[in-house]
N, C-alpha and C positions, 0 to 999 in steps of 0.2 A: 287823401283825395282833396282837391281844392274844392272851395265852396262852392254853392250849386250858383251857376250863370257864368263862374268865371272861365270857364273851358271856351265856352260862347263867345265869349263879349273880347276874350281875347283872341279868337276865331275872326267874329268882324273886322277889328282892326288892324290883322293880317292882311286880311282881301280888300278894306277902304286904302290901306299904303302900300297894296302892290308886294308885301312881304312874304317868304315863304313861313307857312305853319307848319311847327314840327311839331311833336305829342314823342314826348320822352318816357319810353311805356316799359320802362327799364323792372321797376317797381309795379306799377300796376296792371300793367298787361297781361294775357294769358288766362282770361277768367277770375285774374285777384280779387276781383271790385265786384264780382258777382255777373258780369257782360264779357266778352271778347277785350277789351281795351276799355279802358277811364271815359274817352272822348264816346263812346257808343250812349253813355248815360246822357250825354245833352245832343245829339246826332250830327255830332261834328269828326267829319272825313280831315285828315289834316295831309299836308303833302306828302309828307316825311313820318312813316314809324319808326321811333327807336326801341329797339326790342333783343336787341343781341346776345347780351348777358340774360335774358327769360329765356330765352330762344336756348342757348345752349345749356342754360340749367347751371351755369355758373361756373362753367367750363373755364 
């Protein structure tokens, strides 16, 4: 997991340039981190989940 603020602060400057947020939850998604997804620990919604290889268990 990245350090605490950075999920945030790279959040913000998604939305000050207009950029989309992705959250690559390839790794920690699913409950790993102890929440539904990484980004829930700082309450950041990102545009885009990536979850595919979680999602199918590595199918």
């Amino acid at each position: 997991m990245p350090s605490e603020g950075y999920i945030r602060r790279a959040y913000e400057l998604c939305k000050t340039h207009n950029v989309l947020f992705l959250a690559d939850e390839i790794q920690t998604g699913l409950g790993r981190t102890g929440k539904m997804f990484c980004c829930d620990w700082e309450g950041v919604v990102p545009d885009v989940y990536i979850i595919g290889k979680a999602l199918g268990g590595g199918v």
